[in-house]
NUMARMAR-982811 format. One record per atom (N, C-alpha, C, CB): residue number from 1; residue in three letters; chain; x negated, y negated, z negated. Coordinates in pm, 1 decimal, always signed. Glycine has a CB too. Layout:
BEGIN
{r NUM; ALA; A; {X; Y; Z}} ...
END
This chain:
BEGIN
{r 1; UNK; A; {+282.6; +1623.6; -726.9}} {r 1; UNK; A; {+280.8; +1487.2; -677.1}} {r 1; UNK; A; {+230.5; +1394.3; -788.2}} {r 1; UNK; A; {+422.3; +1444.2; -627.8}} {r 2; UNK; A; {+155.1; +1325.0; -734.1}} {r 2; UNK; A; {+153.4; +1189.3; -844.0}} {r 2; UNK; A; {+176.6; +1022.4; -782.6}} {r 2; UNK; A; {-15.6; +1188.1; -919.6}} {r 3; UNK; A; {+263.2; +994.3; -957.8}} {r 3; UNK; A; {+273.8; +863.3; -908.0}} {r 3; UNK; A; {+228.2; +740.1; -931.7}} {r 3; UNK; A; {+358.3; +843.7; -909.3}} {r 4; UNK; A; {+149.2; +652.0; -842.9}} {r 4; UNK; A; {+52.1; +560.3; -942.2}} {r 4; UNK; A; {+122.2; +440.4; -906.7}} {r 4; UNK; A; {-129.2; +552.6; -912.6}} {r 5; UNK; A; {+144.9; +359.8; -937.4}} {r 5; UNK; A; {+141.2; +164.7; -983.7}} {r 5; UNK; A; {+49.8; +114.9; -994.7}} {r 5; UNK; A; {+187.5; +105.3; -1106.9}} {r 6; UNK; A; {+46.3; +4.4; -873.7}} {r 6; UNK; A; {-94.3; -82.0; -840.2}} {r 6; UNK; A; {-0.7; -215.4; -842.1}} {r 6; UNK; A; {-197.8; -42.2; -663.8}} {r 7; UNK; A; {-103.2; -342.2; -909.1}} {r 7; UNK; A; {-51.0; -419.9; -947.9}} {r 7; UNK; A; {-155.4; -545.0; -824.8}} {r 7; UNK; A; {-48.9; -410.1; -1121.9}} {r 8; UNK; A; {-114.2; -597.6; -712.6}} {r 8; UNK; A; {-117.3; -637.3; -597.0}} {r 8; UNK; A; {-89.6; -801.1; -600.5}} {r 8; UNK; A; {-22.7; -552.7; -520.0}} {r 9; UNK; A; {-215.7; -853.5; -530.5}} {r 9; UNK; A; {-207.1; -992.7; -551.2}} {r 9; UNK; A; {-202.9; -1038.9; -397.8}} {r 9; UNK; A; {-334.6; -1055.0; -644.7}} {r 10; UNK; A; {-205.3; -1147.3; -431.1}} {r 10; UNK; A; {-160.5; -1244.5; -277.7}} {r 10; UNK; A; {-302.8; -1287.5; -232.3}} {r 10; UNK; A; {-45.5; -1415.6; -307.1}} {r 11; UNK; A; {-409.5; -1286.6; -282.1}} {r 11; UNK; A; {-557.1; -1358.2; -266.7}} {r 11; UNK; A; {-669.8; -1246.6; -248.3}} {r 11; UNK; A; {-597.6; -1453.5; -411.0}} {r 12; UNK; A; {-641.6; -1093.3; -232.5}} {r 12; UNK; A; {-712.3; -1011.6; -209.7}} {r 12; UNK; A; {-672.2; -914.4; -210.6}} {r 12; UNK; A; {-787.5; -1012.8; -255.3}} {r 13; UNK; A; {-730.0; -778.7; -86.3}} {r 13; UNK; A; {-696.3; -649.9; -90.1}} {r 13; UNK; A; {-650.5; -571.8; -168.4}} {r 13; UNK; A; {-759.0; -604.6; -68.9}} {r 14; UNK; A; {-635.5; -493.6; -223.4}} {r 14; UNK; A; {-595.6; -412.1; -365.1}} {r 14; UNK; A; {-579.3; -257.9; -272.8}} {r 14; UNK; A; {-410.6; -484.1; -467.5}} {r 15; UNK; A; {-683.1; -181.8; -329.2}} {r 15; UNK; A; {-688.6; -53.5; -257.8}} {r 15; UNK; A; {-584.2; +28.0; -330.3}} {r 15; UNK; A; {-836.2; +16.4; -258.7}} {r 16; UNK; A; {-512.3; +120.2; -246.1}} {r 16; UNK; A; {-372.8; +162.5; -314.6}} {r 16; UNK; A; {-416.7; +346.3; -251.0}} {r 16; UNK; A; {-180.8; +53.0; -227.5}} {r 17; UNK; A; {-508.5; +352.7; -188.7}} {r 17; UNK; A; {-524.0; +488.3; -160.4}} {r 17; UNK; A; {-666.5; +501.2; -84.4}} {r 17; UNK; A; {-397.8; +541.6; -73.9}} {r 18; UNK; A; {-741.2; +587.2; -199.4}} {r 18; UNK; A; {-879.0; +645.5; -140.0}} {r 18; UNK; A; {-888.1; +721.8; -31.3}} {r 18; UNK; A; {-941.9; +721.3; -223.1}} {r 19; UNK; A; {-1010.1; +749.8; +34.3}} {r 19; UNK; A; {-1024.7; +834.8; +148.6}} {r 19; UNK; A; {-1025.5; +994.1; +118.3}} {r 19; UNK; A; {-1153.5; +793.9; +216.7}} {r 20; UNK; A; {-956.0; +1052.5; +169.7}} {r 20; UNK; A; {-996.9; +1230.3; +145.2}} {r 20; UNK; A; {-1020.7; +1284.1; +227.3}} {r 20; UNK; A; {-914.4; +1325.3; +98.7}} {r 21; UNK; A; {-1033.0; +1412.7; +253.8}} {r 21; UNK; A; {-1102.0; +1486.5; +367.5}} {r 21; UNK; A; {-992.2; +1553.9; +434.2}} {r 21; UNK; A; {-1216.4; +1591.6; +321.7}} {r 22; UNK; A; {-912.5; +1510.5; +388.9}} {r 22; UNK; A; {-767.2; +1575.0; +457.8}} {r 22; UNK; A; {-667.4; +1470.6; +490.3}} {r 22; UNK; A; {-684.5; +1680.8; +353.4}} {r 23; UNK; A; {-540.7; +1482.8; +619.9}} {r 23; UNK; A; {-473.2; +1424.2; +623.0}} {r 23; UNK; A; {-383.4; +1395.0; +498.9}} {r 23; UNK; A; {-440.5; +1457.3; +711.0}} {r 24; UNK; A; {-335.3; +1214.4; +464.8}} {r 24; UNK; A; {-234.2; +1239.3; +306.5}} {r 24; UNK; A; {-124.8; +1216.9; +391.6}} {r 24; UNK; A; {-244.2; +1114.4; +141.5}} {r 25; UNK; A; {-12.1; +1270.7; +299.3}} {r 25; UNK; A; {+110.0; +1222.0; +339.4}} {r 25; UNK; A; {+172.7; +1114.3; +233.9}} {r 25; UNK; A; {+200.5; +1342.2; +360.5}} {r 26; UNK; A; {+194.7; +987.3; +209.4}} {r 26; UNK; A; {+241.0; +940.5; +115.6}} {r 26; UNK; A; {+360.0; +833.1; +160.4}} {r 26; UNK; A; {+132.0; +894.9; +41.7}} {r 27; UNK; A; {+410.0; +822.4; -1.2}} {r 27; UNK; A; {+525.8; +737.1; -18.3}} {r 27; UNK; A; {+516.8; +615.4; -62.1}} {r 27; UNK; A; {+606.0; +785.0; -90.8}} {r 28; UNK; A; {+554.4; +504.8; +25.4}} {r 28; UNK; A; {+491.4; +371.3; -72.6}} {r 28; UNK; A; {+646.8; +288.6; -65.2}} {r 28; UNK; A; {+318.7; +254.1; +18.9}} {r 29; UNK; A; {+644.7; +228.4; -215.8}} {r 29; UNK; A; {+762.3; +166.6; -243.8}} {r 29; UNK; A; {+726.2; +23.3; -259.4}} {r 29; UNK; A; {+831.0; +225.6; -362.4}} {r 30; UNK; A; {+738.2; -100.0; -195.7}} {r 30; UNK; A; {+760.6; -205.0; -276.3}} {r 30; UNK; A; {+809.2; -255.7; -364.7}} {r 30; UNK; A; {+777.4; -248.5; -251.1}} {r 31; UNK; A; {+775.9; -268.2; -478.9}} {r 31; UNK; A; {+858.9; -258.5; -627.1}} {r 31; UNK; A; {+849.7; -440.8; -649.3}} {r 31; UNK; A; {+752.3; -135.8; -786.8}} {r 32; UNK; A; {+833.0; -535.0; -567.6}} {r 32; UNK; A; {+801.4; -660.3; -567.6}} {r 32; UNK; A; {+918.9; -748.2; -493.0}} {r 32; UNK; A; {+665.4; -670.3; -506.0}} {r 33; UNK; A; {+949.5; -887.3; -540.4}} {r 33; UNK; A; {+1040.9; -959.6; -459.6}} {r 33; UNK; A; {+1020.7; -1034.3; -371.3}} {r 33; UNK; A; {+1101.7; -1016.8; -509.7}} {r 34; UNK; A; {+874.5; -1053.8; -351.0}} {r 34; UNK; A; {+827.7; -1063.9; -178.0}} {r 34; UNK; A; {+761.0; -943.5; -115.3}} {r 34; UNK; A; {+712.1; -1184.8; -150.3}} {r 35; UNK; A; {+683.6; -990.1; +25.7}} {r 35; UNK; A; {+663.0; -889.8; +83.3}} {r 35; UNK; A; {+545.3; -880.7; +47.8}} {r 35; UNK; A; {+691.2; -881.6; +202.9}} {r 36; UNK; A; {+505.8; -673.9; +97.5}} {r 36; UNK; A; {+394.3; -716.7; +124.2}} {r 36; UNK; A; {+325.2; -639.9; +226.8}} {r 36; UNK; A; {+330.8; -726.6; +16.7}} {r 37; UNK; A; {+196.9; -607.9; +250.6}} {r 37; UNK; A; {+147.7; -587.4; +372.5}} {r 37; UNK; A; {+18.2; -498.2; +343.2}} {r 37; UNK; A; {+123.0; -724.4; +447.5}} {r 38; UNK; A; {+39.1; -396.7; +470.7}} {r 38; UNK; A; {-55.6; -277.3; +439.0}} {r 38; UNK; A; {-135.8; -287.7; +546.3}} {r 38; UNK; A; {+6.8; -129.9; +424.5}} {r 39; UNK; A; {-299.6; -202.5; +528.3}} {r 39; UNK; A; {-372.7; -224.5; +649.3}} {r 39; UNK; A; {-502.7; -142.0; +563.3}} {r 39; UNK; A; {-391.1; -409.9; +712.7}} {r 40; UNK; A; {-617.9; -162.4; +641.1}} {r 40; UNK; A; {-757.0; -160.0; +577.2}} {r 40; UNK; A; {-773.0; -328.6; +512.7}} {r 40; UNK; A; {-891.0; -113.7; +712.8}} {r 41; UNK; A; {-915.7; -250.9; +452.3}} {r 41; UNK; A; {-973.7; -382.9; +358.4}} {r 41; UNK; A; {-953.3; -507.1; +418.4}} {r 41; UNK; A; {-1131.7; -381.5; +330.2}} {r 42; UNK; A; {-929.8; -513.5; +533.4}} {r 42; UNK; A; {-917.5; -674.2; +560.3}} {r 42; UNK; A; {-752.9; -715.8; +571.9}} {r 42; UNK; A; {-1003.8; -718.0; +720.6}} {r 43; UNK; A; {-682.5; -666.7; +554.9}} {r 43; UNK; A; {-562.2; -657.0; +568.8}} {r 43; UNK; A; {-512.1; -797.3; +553.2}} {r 43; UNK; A; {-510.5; -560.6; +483.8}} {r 44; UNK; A; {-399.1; -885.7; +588.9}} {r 44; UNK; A; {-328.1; -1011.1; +532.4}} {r 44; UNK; A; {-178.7; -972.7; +621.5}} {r 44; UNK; A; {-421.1; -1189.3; +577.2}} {r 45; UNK; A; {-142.1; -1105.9; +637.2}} {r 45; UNK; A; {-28.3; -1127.8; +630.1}} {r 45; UNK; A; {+8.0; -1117.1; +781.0}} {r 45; UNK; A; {-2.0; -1247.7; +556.2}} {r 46; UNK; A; {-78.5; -1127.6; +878.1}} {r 46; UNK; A; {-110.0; -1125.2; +1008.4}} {r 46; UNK; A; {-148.5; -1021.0; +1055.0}} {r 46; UNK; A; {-185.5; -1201.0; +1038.6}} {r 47; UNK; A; {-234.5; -917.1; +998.8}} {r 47; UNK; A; {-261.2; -830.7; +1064.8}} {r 47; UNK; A; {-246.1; -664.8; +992.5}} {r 47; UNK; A; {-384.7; -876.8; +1107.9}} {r 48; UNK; A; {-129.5; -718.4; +883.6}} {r 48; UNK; A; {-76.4; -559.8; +832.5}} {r 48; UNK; A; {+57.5; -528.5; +824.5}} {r 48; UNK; A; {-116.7; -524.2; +693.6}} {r 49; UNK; A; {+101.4; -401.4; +815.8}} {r 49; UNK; A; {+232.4; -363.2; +824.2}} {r 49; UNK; A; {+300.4; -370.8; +704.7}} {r 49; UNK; A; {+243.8; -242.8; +872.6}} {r 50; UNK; A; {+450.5; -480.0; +764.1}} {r 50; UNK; A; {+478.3; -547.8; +651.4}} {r 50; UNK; A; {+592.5; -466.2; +563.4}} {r 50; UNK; A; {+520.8; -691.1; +693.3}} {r 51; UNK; A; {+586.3; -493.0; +450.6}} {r 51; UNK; A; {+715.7; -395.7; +372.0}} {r 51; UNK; A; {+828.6; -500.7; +289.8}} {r 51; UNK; A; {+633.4; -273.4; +228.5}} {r 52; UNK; A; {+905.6; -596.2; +353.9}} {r 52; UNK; A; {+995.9; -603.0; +264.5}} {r 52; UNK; A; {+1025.0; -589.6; +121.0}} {r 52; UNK; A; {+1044.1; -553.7; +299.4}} {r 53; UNK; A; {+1064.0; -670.7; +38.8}} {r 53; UNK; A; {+1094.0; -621.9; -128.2}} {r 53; UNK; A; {+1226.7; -527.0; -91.0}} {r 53; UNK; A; {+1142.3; -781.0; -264.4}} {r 54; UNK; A; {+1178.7; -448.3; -239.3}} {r 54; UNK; A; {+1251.5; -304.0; -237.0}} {r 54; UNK; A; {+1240.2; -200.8; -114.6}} {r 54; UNK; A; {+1400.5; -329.9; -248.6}} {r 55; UNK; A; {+1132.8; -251.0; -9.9}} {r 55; UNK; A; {+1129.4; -124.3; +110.6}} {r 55; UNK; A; {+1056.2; +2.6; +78.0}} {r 55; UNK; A; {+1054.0; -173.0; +248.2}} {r 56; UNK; A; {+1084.1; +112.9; +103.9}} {r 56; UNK; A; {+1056.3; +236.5; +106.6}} {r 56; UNK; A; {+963.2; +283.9; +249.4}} {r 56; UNK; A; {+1192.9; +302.9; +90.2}} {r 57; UNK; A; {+830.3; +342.3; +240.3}} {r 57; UNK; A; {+831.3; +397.0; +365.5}} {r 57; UNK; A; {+720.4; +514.1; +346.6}} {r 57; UNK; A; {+800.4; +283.9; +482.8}} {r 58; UNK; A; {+724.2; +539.7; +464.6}} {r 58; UNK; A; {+700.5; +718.5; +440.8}} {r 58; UNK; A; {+545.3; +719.5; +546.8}} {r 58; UNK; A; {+881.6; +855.7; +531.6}} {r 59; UNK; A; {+446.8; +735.5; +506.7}} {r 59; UNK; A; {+360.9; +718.9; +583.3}} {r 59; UNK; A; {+191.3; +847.0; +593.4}} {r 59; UNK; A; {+345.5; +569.4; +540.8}} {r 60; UNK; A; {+144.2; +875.2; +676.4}} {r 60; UNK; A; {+16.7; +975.0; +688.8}} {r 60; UNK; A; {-70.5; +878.6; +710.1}} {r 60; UNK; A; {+10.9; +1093.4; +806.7}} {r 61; UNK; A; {-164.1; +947.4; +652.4}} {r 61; UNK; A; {-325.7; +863.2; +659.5}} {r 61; UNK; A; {-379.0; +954.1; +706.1}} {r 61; UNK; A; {-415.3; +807.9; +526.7}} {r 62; UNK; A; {-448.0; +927.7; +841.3}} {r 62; UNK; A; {-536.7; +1047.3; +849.7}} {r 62; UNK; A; {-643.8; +1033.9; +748.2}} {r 62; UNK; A; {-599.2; +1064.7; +990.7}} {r 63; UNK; A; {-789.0; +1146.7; +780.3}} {r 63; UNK; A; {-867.6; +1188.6; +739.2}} {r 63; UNK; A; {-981.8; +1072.2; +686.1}} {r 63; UNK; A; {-891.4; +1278.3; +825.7}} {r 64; UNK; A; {-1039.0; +1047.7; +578.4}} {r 64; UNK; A; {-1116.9; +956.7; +600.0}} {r 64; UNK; A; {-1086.7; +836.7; +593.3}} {r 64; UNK; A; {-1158.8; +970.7; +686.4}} {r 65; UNK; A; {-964.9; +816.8; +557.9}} {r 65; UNK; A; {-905.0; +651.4; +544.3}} {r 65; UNK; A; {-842.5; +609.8; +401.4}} {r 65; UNK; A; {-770.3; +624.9; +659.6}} {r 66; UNK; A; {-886.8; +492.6; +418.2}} {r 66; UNK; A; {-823.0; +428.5; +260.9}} {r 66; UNK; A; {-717.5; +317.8; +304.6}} {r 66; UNK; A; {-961.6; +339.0; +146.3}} {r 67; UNK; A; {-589.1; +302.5; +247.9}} {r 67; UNK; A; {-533.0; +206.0; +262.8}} {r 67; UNK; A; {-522.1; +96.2; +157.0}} {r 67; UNK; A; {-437.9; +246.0; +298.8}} {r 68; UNK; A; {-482.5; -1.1; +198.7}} {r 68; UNK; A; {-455.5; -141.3; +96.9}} {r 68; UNK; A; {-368.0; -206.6; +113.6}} {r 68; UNK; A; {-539.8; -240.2; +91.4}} {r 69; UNK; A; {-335.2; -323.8; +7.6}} {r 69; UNK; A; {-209.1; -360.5; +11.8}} {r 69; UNK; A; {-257.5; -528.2; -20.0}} {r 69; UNK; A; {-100.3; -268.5; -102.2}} {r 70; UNK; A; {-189.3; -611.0; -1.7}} {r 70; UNK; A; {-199.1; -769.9; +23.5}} {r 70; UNK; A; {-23.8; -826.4; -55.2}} {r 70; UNK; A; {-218.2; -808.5; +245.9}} {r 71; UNK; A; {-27.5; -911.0; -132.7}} {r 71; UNK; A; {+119.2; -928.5; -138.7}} {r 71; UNK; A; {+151.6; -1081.7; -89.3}} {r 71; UNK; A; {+174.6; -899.0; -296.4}} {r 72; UNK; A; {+267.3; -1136.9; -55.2}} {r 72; UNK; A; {+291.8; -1260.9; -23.6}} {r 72; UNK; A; {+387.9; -1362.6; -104.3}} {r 72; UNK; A; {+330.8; -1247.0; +92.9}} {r 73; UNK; A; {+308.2; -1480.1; -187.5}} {r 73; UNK; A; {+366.5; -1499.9; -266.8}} {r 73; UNK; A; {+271.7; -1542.5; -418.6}} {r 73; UNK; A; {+448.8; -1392.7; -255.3}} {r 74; UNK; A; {+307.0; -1409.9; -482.8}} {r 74; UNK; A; {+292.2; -1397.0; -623.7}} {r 74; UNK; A; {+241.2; -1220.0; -672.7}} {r 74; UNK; A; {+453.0; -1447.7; -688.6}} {r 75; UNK; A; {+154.4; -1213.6; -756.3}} {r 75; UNK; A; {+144.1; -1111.7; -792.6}} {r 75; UNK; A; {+232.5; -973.7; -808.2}} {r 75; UNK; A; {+110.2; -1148.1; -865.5}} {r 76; UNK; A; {+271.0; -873.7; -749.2}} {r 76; UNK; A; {+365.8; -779.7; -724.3}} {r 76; UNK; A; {+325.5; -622.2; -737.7}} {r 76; UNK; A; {+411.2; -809.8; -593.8}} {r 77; UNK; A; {+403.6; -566.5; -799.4}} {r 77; UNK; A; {+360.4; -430.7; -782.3}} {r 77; UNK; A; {+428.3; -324.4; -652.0}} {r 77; UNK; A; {+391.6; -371.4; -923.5}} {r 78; UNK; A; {+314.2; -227.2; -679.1}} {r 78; UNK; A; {+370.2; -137.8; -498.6}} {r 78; UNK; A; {+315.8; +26.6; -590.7}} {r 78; UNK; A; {+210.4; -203.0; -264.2}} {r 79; UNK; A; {+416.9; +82.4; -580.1}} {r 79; UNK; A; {+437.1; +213.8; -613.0}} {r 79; UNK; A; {+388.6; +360.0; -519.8}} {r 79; UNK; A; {+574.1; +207.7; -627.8}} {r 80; UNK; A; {+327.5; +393.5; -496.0}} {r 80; UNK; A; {+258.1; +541.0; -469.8}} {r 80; UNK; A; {+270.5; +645.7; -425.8}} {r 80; UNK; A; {+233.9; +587.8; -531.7}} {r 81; UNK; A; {+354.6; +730.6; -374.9}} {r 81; UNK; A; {+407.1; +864.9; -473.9}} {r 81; UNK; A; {+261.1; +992.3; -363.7}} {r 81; UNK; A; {+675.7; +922.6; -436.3}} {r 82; UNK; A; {+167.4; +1058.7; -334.4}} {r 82; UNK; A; {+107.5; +1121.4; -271.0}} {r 82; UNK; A; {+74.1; +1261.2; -337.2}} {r 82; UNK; A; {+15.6; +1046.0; -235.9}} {r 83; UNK; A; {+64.3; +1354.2; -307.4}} {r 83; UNK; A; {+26.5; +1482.6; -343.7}} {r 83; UNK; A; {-104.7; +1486.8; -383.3}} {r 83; UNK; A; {+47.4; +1572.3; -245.8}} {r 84; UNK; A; {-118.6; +1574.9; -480.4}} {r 84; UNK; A; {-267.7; +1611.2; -557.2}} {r 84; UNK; A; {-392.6; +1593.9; -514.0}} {r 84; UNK; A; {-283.6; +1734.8; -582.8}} 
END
């Protein structure tokens, strides 16, 4: 497993996971005291799935997809955890 720390702003996307040729399974932690919000590159506050500070969630990407992260607020970090 590896675990990366992406450091996530309120004024633009921040890609938190590249595309692979395989389904991922990953773990994303909000390590931030606002929220924040996942989606593709266009992602905001409206149209991504939101995570609570300190939320945990457990999520698959299919094939071919990159996800991103948006924060609300103030600059925040969002934690990683995905297989090799």
């Amino acid at each position: 497993m590896i675990s990366q720390n992406f450091s996530v702003t309120p004024g633009a996307a921040v890609k938190i996971l590249d595309s692979q040729n395989f389904e991922q399974h990953v773990y994303i932690h909000n390590n931030h005291s606002n929220k924040m919000y996942l989606g593709g590159s266009d992602v905001s506050s409206t149209n991504g799935l939101h995570l609570d500070n300190g939320q945990f969630i457990e999520l698959r990407i299919p094939q071919d997809n990159e996800l991103y992260a948006i924060s609300e607020g103030t600059t925040g970090d969002i934690v990683v955890l995905r297989p090799r």
